[in-house]
N, C-alpha and C positions, 0 to 999 in steps of 0.2 A: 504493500500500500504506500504510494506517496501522496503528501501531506503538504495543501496550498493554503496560507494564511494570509487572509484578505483581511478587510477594515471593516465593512459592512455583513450586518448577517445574511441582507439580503441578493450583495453579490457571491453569497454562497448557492442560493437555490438557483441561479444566473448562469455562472462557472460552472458547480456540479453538474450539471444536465447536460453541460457538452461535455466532457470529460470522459463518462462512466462511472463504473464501479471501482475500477484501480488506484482513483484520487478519491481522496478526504478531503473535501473545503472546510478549512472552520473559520472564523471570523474574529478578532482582535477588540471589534468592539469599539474604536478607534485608538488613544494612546491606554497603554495599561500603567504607566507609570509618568513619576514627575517629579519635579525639584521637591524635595521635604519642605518644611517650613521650620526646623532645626536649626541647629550651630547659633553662629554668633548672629545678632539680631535677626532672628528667622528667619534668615534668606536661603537657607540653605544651599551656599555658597561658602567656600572659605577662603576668603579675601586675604588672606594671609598667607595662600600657599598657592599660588597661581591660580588661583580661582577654581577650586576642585567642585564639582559640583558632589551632591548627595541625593540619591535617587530614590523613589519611593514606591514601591507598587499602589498603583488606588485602592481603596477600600473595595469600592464596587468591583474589581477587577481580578480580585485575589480567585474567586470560582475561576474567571474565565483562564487564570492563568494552570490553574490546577488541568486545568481540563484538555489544556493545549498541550503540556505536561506530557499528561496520558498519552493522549494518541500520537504526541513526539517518538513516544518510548516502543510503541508499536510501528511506526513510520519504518520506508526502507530508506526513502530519500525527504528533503525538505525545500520546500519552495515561498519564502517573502514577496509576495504578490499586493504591496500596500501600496496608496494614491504615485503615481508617477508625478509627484511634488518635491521641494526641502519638506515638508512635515512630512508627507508619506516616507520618504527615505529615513529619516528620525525615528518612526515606529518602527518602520524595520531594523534598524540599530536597535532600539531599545526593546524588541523580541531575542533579538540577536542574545541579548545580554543577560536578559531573563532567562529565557531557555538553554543556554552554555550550547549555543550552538558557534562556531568557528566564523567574526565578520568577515576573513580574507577568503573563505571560499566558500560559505553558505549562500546559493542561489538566490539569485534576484531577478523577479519577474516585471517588468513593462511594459504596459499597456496601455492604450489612448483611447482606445472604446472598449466595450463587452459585448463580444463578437464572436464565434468560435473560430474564425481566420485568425483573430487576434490574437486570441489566447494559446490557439496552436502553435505559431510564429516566437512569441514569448517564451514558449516552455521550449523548443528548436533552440532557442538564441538566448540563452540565460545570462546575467552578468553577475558581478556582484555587489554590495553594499560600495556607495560613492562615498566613501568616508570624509572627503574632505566638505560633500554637500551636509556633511550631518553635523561635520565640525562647523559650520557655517550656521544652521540651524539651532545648534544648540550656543552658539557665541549670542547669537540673538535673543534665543532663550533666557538665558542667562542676563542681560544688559536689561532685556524688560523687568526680570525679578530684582533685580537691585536699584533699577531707578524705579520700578512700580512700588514693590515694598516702603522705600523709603520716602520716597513724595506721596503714599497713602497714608504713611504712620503720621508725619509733617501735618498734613493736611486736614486730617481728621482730629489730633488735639488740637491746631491754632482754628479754625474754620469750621469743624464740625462737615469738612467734605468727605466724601467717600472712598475719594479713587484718583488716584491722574496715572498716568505711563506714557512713554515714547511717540505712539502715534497717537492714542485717544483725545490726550490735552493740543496736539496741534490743529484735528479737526475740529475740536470744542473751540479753540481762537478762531479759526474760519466762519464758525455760526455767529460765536458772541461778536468779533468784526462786523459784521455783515447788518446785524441786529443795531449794530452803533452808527453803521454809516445810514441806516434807514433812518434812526429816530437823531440824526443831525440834519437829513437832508430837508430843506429849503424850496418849494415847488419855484419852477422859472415861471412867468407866462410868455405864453406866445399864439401867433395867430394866422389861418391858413387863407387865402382866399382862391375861390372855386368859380369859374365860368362855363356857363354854355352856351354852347354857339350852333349856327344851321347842322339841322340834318339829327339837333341831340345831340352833338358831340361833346362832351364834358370833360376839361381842364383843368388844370390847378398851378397857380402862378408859382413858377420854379427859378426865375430868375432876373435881373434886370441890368442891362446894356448888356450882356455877356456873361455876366457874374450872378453866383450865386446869391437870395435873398432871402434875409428874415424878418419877418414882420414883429419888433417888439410888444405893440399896444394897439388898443382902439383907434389911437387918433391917427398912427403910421397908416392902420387896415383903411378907416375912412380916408385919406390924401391919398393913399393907392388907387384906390372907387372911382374916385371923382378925376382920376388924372387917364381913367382908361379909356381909348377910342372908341366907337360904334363897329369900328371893322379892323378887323386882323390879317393879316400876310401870313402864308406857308412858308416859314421861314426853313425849316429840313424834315423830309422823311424818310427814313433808312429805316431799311429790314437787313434785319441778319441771320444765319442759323446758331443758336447755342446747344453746346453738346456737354451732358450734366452724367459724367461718370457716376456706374454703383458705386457703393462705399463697402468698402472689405467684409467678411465675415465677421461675425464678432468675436472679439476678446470679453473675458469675462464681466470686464466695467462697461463696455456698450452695450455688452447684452442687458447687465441690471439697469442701464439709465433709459433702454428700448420698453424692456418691456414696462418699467415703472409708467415711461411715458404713454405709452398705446394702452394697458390694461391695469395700470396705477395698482399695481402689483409692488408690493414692500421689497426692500432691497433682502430682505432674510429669507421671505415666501417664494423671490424668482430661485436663491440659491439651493432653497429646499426642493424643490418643483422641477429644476434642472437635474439636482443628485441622483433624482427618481430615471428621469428619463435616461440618466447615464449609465445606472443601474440595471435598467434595463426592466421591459412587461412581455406579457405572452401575446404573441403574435399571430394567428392563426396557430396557437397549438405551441409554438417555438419561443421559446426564451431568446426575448431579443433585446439588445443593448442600444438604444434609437440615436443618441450625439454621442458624441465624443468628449473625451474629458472637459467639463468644465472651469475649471479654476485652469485659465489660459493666459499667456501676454502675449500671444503669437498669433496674425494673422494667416502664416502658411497652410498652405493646402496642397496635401500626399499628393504627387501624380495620377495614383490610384482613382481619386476621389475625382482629380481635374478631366483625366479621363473619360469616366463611367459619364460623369455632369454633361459633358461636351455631347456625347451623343446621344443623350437624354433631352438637350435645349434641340438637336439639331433635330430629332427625329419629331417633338412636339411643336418645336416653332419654327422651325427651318435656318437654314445656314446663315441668314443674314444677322438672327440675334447673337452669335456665337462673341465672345467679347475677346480682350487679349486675356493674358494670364495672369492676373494678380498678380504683382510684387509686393511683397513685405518690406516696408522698411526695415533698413537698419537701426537697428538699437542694442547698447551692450548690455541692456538688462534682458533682453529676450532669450528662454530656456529654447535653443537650438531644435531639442526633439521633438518638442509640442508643438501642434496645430492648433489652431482656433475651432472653435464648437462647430459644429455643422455634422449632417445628418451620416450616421453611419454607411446607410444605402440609401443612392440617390432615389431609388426605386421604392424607395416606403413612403410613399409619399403620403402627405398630410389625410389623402381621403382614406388612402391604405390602413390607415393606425386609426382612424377615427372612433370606430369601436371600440378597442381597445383600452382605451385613455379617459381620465377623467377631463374636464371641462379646461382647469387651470392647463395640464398637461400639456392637450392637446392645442389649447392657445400659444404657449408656450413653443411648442415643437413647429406649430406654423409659422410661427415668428424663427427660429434659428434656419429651418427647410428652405425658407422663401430669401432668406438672405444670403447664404451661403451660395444658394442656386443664382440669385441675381448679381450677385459678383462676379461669375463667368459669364454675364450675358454683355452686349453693347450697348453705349450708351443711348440716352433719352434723348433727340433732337427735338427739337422746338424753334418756328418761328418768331420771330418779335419783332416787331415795329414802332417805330419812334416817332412821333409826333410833333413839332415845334411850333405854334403859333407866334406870333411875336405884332405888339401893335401898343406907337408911343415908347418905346424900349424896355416895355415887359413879355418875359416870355413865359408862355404856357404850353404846357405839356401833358403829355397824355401816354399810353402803349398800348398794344394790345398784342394777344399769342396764337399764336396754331399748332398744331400738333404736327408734326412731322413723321419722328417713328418715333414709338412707343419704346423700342431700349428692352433694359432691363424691367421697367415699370409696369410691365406688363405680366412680371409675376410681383414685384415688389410695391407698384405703386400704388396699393392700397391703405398702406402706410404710411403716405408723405402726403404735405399738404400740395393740392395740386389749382392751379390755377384754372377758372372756368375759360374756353377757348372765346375767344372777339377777335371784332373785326375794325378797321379804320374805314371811312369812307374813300374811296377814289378820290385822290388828290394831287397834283403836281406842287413843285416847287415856285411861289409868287403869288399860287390861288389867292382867291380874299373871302373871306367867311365871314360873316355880319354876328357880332357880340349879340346876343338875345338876353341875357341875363348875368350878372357876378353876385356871390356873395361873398362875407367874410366870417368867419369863426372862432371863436375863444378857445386855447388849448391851456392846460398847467401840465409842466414836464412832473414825472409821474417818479416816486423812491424807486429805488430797485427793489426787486422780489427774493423775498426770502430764497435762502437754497430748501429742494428739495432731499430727498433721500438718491437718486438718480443723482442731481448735480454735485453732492458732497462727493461721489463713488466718482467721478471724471475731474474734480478738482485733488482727490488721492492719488487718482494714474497719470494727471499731467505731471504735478510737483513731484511724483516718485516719490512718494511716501508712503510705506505700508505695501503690501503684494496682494495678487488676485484673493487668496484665502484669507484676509485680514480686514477686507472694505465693511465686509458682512456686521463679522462680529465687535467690529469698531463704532459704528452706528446702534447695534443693540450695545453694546454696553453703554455708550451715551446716553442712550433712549433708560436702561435699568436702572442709572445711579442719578435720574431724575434730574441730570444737569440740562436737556433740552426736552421739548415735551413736541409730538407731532400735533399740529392745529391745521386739521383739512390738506393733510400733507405737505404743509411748509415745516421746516423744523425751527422752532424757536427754543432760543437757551431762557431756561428759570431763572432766576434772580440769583439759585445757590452756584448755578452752570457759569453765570458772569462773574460773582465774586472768586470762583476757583481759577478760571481764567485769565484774571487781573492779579490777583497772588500770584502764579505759576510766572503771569509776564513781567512780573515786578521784580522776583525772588531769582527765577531761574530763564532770562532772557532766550541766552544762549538754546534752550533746549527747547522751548515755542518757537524756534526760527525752521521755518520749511525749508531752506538748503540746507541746515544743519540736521534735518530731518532725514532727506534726502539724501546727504554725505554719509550718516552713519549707514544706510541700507544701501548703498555701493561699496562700502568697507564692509562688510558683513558678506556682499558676493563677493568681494577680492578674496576674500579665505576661501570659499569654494572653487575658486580659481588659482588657490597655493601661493597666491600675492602677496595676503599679506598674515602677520604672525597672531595668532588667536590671542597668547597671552597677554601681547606688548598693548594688542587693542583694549581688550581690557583692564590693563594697569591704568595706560593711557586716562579711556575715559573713566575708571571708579576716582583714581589722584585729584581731577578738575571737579567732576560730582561732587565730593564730599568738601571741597570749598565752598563751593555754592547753598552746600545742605546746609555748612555749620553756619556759615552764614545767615542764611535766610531762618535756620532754627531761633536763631539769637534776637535777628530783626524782626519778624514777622511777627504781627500785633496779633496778640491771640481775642477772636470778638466774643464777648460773653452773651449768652442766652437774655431773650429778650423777656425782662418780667413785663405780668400782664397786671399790676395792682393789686394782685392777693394775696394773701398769704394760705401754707400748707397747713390745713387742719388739724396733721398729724402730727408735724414738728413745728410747725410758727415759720418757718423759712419761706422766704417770698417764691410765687410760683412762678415760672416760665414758661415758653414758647421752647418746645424742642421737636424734633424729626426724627421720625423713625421709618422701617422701611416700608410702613402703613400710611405714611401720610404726619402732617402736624399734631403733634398735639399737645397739652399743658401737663408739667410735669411738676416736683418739687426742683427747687434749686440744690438742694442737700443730697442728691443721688449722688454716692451708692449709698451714703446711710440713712438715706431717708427714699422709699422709691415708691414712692404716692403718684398718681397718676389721676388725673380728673376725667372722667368719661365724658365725650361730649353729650350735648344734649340732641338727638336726632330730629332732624328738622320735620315739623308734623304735615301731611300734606292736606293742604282745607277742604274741608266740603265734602270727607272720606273717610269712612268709616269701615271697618273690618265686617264683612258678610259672614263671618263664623261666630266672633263673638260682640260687636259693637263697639269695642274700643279706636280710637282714632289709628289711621295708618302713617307712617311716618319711613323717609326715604334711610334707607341703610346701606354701608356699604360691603360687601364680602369677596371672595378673593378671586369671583371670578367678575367681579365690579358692581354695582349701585343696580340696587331692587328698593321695590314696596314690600312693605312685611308690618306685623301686628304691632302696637307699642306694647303690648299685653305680651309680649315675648319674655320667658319660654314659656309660661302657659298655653299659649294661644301661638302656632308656628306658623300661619297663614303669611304668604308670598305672592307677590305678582311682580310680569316686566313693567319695564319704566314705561312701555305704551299701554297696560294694564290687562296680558293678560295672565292667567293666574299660572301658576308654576308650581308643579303636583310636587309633595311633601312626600308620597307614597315610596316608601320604598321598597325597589325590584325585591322579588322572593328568591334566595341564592339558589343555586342548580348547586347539585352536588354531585358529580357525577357516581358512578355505581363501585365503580373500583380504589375510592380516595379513600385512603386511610385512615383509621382512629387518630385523634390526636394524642397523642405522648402524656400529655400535661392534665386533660380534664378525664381524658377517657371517654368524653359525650360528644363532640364535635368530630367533625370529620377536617383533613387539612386540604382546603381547596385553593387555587391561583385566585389572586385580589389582586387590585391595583390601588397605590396609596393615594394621597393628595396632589403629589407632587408628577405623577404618572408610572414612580418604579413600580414594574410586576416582582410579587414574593407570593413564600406560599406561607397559611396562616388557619388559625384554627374559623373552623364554622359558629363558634359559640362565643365570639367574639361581641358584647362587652365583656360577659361574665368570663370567656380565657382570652387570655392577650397573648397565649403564646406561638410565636413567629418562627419557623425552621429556618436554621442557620445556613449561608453558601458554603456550596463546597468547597472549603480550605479555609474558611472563615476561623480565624480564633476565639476561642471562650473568651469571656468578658472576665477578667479577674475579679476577685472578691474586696471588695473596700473593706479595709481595716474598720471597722468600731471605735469611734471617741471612746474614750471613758471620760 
């Protein structure tokens, strides 16, 4: 039996199916281990000895390591089949190391889709562990835990913040900037004027003697009015053809800023919703793998694929749409091996898979199909015509478009905004066409717009800050530590988001600066490239860090909790405003010796009354957000949604199936699969209030026994 260890459980039932019986897929689950939170100030790191790190199996991990263990010891050969990323190669190091298997010659599998071509190819042409990508990876690692740790501990005694690290706090300055240049800006005025002339031709004054023109105010717009002829001269009409190139496949930030933009899909749900399709669904019957890797910075595209496409456009549209061949820019941050997302077989095409896929999915997969495919097509031609009136030495202007050939947009252009086709009337150059009407119009130049989730992900890939696997979870953790809040899908920072932002730019300039940003994550790939020296980098930067820390630990005004005029009933100490990860709320000032806590009062809703018992209703909040519910609670556990309607309290009757177990502990319950609060599956007794008892994972340790005070 050989034995392939992948990342996902579900590219085990994917993989296994084309394989047979001779392989064992098992699944890693993603990373099984991590930096400790041990040694000297819990970095687990020891800064004092080249920066050794100290590694830790996860808790939730210890089963899946037991287990990988087992069917190691039964294995004849071993295959590390993790993401073909720096993190993916990192897991498989850190299996490597777990299991005492050999990193200089235990197999290494690569692959860009899940395909059975693919995965045959892969296991044909094995390589092994890129050590120096892992050393690159884990240098990174490591720099986040020592600036994250340390600017979290910082931050959370002087400011009561949560959180900052390397990239999160530089896109947290791009929102709070953004948010500052909006509530600075100052509206300009200014004002258009519009004529129309025989035939309905409609204008809009563009210039005067030659030159460009801005109408400041009313009384500029009214002296414009009164200074314009009754008849105007054809002063130029030109047509041209414009030819409007596809735009490349997508790289992983075009794809989150596409689909965010066309199906306002969250930068988290496209990266979820991609995983799926890369993972791969049943296909008429066949485990099929539909894109290719998505976490990409690579617009390339396999010959393979250019191929198949070419005679795919040519036999559906004919040889004229056929386009040239994509080039990829260069760039030295681009992983040479990966290709950009686009569809495994040209041939599954969106109607092909339709069944198959859920709603999101199948959105999703028309959106990377229809691009990928539109990159090897030609381009969009388009006529356009230019208009010039001119009369008294104002000019007005006008265009209009035709379609020429359709290009690539004839699979794509359902996506773009497209102009409605017009026409100009039959005109020579000197005509004269009699003015029938002008008006003028007030305009105020308008703030700029918040960024979105989309515009954050293309403002991280321009400045090179952070990699395709990082844009994701950079914006949820934003979004989690409640420094910006989403409003209708702008991202706004909170008031706590700007004060951590302004400390951080106060305290620690240097590391809010985006080339510094970006310099460290080109030094981080020079070690993957043997450039440059892991340890020297990290002397380097912990030596300047820790100026800046003790510094800013020293300077940095620590703000105290805001008292609300009362005192603690419990102890007399004035109460406060504090934050938890519930939201605000009034606490004592004397915590930890004193940790009194004021429940709010629940806001009653009028005019509503409880249909079970008559007590008033009043809005509540719970953790899967804000309901209606009884004020007579717990007596009375009556619920409804916020549009009112009621939300059943019943709860489902357990299934137990016929073969589960007694439980160990009551002897009365049976031990069935649950799922907790938080979504972990375990298995647990059926008689649960009255047994609480939970079966241990396999390899799990007993819990020691706490000593007894005396």
């Amino acid at each position: 039996m050989k034995l392939i260890i992948v990342e996902s459980p579900h590219k085990c039932e994917t993989i296994g199916k084309f394989l047979g019986n001779d392989y064992k897929v098992m699944a890693s689950k993603g990373h099984i281990r991590d930096l400790a939170s041990s040694g000297k100030m819990g970095l687990g790191v020891d800064v004092d000895h080249d920066f050794k790190p100290t590694y830790e199996i996860s808790t939730d991990k210890v089963g899946v390591v037991k287990e990988l263990k087992a069917a190691l010891a039964k294995a004849d050969d071993v295959y590390l089949a993790t993401d073909p990323d720096r993190e993916g190669e990192a897991i498989s190091w850190h299996l490597a190391q777990v299991l005492n298997l050999d990193v200089n010659t235990t197999k290494r599998l690569e692959f860009h889709e899940i395909t059975k071509p693919a995965i045959l190819k892969a296991l044909e042409h094995p390589r092994t562990i890129d050590l120096k990508l892992v050393e690159s990876q884990e240098t990174r690692r490591i720099i986040d835990r020592l600036m994250g740790y340390r600017l979290s501990y910082l931050l959370q005694k002087k400011i009561k913040s949560r959180s900052a690290g390397r990239v999160q706090s530089v896109v947290l300055k791009f929102i709070v900037d953004k948010e500052k240049e909006i509530k600075a800006f100052v509206p300009v005025e200014y004002w258009t004027i519009s004529a129309v002339f025989a035939d309905s031709l409609k204008a809009d004054l563009s210039g005067y003697q030659g030159k460009p023109i801005k109408v400041n105010n009313d009384e500029e717009a009214t002296k414009i009015l009164a200074s314009l002829p009754n008849d105007f001269v054809v002063k130029s009409l030109k047509t041209e053809i414009k030819s409007r190139e596809a735009k490349p496949p997508f790289i992983t930030s075009t794809m989150q800023q596409e689909a965010f933009s066309q199906f306002h899909f969250s930068i988290k749900k496209t990266s979820a919703v991609a995983q799926k399709l890369y993972e791969g669904e049943e296909i008429n019957g066949n485990p099929t793998g539909l894109i290719t890797y998505m976490r990409t910075d690579s617009t390339r595209l396999s010959d393979e694929f250019k191929d198949a496409a070419k005679d795919f456009i040519t036999a559906n549209f004919g040889e004229s749409y056929l386009g040239k061949v994509h080039m990829q820019k260069a760039d030295k941050n681009i992983q040479d091996a990966h290709e950009a997302i686009r569809p495994t077989d040209i041939k599954l095409t969106p109607e092909v898979v339709k069944p198959f896929l859920a709603k999101d999915e199948y959105q999703l997969y028309c959106l990377i199909y229809d691009r990928a495919l539109a990159s090897l097509m030609a381009p969009k031609q388009t006529s356009v015509s230019t208009l010039v009136l001119e009369g008294n030495g104002y000019d007005f202007s006008t265009s209009a478009t035709q379609p020429v050939f359709d290009g690539y947009s004839k699979v794509y252009g359902k996506y773009e905004d497209s102009e409605a086709p017009s026409k100009l009337p039959e005109l020579k150059e000197g005509s004269v066409l009699p003015k029938k009407d002008a008006t003028k119009e007030q305009h105020f130049t308008k703030a700029p717009a918040r960024y979105n989730e989309g515009k954050v992900v293309k403002l991280m890939q321009e400045n090179d800050i952070g990699r395709p696997s990082t844009y994701s979870p950079t914006i949820t953790t934003l979004l989690g530590r409640d420094y910006i809040e989403n409003q209708k899908g702008s991202l706004v920072p909170t008031d706590q988001g700007i004060l951590t932002a302004d400390e951080l730019e106060k305290h620690f300039p240097k590391y809010m600066d985006v080339s510094y940003t970006a310099q460290m994550e080109n030094n981080l790939d020079s070690i993957a490239d043997g450039k440059t020296d892991k340890v020297k980098l990290l002397k380097d930067f912990w030596d300047e860090f820790q100026t800046f820390f003790n510094e800013a630990d020293e300077k940095m005004e620590k703000i105290a909790p805001k008292e609300v005029g009362r005192n603690c009933p419990k102890c007399g100490a004035p109460l406060v405003m504090r934050h938890g990860k519930f939201g605000d709320f009034v606490g004592c000032s004397n915590y930890p010796k004193c940790n009194y806590i004021e429940k709010p009062k629940p806001d009653v809703i009028e005019g509503k009354t409880c249909p079970k018992c008559g007590a008033p209703l009043v809005k509540r909040h719970g953790r899967k957000g804000d309901f209606i519910g009884c004020s007579n609670y717990p007596k009375c556990n009556y619920m409804e949604s916020l549009d009112g309607k009621e939300i059943s309290t019943e709860k489902k009757p357990l299934v137990i199936p016929d073969d589960a177990p007694i439980c160990p502990k009551c002897h009365v319950g049976h031990l069935i699969e649950k799922k907790s609060r938080w979504g972990k599956t375990f298995i647990g007794c059926s008689n649960y209030p009255k047994c609480h008892y939970i079966q241990p994972e396999p390899g799990a340790k007993k819990p020691s026994k706490k000593t007894k005070k005396k």
